[in-house]
N, C-alpha and C positions, 0 to 999 in steps of 0.2 A: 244661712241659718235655718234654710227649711229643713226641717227632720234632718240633721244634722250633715247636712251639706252646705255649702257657700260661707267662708272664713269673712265674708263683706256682705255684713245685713243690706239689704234694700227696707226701710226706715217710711213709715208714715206718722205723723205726726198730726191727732184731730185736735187741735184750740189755737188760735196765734194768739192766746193773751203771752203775758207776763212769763208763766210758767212752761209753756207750751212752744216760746221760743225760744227760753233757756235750754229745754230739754232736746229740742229740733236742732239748736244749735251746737250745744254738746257732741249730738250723736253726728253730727254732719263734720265737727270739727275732726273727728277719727277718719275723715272722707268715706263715713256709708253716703251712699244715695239717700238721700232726706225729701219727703216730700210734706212742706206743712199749710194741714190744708187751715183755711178760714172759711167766715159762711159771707163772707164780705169779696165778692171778688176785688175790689178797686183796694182793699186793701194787700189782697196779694199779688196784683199786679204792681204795684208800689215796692213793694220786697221785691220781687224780680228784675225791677228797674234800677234802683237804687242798694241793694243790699242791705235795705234796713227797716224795720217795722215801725210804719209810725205813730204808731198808738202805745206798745209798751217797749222799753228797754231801748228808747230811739238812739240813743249813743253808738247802741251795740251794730257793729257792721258783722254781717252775718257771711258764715265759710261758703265757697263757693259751690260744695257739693250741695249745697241747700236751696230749694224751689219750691215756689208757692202754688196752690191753687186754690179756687174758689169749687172745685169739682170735686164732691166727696168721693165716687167711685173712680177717678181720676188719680187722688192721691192713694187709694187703695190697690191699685193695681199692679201686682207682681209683688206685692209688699211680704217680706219675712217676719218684720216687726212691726205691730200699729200700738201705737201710744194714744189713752185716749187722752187729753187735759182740757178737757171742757168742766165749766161750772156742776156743784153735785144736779142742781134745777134738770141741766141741760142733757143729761146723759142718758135717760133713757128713750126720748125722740132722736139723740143722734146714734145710740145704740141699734134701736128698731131699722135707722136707716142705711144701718153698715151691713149688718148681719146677712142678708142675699150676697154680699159684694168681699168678703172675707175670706183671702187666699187659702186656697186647703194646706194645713201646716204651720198655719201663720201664728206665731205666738202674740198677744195683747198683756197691755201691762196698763191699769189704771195710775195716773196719777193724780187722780181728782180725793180731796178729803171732808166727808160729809156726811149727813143723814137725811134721803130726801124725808120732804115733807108731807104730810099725810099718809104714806103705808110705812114713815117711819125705818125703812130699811136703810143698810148697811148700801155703798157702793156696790160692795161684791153682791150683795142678794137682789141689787137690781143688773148687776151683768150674769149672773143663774139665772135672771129670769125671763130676761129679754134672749139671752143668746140661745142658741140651740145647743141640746145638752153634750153634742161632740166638740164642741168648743172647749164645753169646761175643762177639760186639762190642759188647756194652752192660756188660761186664765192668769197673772200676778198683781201685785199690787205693790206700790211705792210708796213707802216713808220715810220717816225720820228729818233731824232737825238741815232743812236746806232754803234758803233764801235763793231765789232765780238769780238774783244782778251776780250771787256773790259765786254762786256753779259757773256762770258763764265766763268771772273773772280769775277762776281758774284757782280759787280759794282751795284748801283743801278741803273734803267734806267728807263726812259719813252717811248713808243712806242704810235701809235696810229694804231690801226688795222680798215679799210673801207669795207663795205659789204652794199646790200641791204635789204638782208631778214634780220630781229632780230634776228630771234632764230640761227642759222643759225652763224650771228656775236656774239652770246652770246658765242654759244659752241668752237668757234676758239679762243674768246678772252680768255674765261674760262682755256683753255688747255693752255694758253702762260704766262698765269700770275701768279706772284708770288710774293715773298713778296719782291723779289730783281728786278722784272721785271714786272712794272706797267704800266696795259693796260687799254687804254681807245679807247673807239669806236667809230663812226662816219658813216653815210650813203653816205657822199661824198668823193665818191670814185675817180673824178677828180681831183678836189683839192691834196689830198693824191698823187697821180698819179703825176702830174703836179708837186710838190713841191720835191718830191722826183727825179726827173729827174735832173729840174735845178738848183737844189744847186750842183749839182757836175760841173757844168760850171762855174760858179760864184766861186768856191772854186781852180779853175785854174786861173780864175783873180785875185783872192788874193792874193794865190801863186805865178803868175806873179810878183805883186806888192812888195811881200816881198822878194822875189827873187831879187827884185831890189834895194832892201836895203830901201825902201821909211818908210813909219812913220805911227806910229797906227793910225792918223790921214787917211792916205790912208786905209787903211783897213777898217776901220768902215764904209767910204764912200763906197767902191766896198759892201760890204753888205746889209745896207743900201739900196742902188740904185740898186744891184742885188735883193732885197727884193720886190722891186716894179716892175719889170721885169717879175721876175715868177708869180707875184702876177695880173700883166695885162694879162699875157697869161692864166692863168688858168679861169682867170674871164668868158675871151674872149671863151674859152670851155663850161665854164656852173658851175663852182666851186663856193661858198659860198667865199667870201673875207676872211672871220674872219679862216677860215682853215688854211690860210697860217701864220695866224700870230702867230699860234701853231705849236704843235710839229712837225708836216710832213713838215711843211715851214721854219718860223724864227726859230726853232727849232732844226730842220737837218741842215739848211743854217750855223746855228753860230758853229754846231759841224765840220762842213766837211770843213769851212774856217779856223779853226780856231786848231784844232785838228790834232797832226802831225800824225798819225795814219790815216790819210785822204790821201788814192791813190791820189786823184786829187789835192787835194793844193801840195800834193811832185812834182806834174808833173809840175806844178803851178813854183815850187823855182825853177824847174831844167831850164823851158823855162827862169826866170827872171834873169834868171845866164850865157844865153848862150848856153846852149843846144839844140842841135836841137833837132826834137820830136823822131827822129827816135832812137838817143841815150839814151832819156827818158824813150820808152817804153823797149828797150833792159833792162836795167839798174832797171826796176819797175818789169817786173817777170810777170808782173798781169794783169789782166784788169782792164782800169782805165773806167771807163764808160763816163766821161765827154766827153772824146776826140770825141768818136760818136756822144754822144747828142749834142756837140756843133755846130755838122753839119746839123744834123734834129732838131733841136730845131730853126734854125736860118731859115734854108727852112719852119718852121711851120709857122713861127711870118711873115717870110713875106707875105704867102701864106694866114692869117688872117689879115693881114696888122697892127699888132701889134708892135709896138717901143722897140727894145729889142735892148740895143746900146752895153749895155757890151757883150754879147749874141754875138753880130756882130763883135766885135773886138777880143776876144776868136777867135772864128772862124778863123780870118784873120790872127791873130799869128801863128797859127796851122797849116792853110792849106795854106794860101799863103806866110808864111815866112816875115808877116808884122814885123816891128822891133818891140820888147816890146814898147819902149819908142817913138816912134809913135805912139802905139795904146794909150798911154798914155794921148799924148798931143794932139791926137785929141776927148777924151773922154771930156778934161779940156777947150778945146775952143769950143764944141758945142753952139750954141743958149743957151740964157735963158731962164727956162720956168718956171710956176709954179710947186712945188714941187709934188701936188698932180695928175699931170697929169702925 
């Protein structure tokens, strides 16, 4: 896969969460070379021994072209494709510590969906920023609506993978697809970006809502009205409108609201039942990604002067202990406005 040689990617794979094994284990099941690294050695010495992670997806026995390391330049080495899936937090300390170690050629593909906190950027504006700028064409990024348990079970799925160069997005998508795992491609990589962050906020409103026992009639509105939300902020970046009403937008939005396999709508029932957040996260194991974006997503929209109301009330459940059913009733007495605004 380097510069359009080797028909069999050699495969790094940086996060052994959840997503990061589905995706290792994806790409290893085509028999590339997989190397997934963790920051845990004894955890991938455990996957080397046993063929199975034991911390997420432990059912799942993993292909045998797949091997673990705890050695970040170890799993980098000779690699055609590096995947990152580490948390949004976590990416730019593991970014800074790849970048010396990054095969010349090597194409990278984020799969992480977020907005760090405090400079408030995009995934992709912290992989421009941290990498050296010959990298940037070998740059893409993953979306759309996919659950890890259900890629690995061979469910059918649609993705939408973003990049700027072509060839470049041909050979990443070429390596991900199959005939259970169907890719299509896109140059905007905002949109992608953008759409993939705020449906895990919008999927804790839901969550909220159904938490509160309310009516698919409520649901389909927090969707709906969350659809136009990510769909003004991404605008407001520079994204193409019609991206979001595909798979990385209404596409991931109706899986992640709606799909109990979704960290964020479980964090979603537990807030609309009562729960405080801090019992939430104990009791989730996991990272939910919403809970941060909801904080940097909300400081983004103001800081573009963008109307993101569910966005804002998320937030206020979360961090300032607003009641659900306040956020509720002041989402339903706002002004009226036209719909397309």
């Amino acid at each position: 896969m380097t510069e359009g040689t080797n028909d069999t990617p050699r495969v790094a794979v940086l996060g052994s969460g959840s997503w990061g094994t589905a995706l290792a284990a994806h790409l290893a099941a085509q028999n590339y070379p997989t190397r997934l690294w963790s920051r845990r050695a004894e955890q991938a010495e455990f996957i080397n021994l046993t063929r199975k992670n034991p911390d997420y997806l432990k059912d799942l026995e993993l292909p045998e072209a797949l091997s673990a390391t705890g050695d970040l330049e170890q799993a980098l080495q000779g690699a055609d494709l590096i995947v990152v899936a580490v948390p949004t937090a976590a990416n730019r300390q593991v970014l800074e510590d790849i970048a010396p170690h990054i095969p010349e050629g090597a194409a990278l593909l984020s799969a992480t969906k977020g907005i760090e906190q405090g400079s408030l950027k995009l995934v992709s504006e912290i992989f421009e920023e941290v990498l050296p700028e010959r990298i940037h064409g070998h740059l893409t990024y993953l979306g759309g609506p996919s659950f890890a348990r259900e890629v690995v079970r061979g469910v059918p799925t649609a993705v939408s993978i973003a990049g700027k160069n072509p060839d470049v997005l041909a050979r990443v998508a070429n390596a991900f697809n199959t005939d259970r795992l169907r890719v299509y491609t896109t140059d905007d990589v905002v949109g992608v970006e953008v759409g993939g962050a705020l449906k895990n906020v919008v999927a804790i409103a839901t969550g909220i809502a159904d938490g509160m026992g309310l009516g698919h009639n409520s649901r389909a509105a927090i969707i709906t009205r969350g659809l136009a939300e990510l769909t003004r902020l991404a605008v407001k970046l520079g994204a193409h409108p019609m991206t979001l009403s595909g798979l990385s937008g209404m596409g991931d939005l109706v899986l992640t609201c709606t799909g109990d396999l979704s960290r964020n709508r479980r964090v979603g029932l537990a807030l609309g039942a009562g729960k405080t957040l801090a019992q939430v996260l104990e009791e989730l194991g996991m990272v939910a990604e919403g809970v941060k974006t909801a904080e940097s997503a909300r400081a983004l929209a103001e800081r573009l002067d963008v109307d993101m109301p569910i966005t804002d009330q998320v937030y206020r459940v979360i961090y300032e202990d607003k009641p659900a059913k306040e956020a509720l009733e002041w989402l339903m007495t706002r002004p009226m406005r036209e719909e397309r605004e």
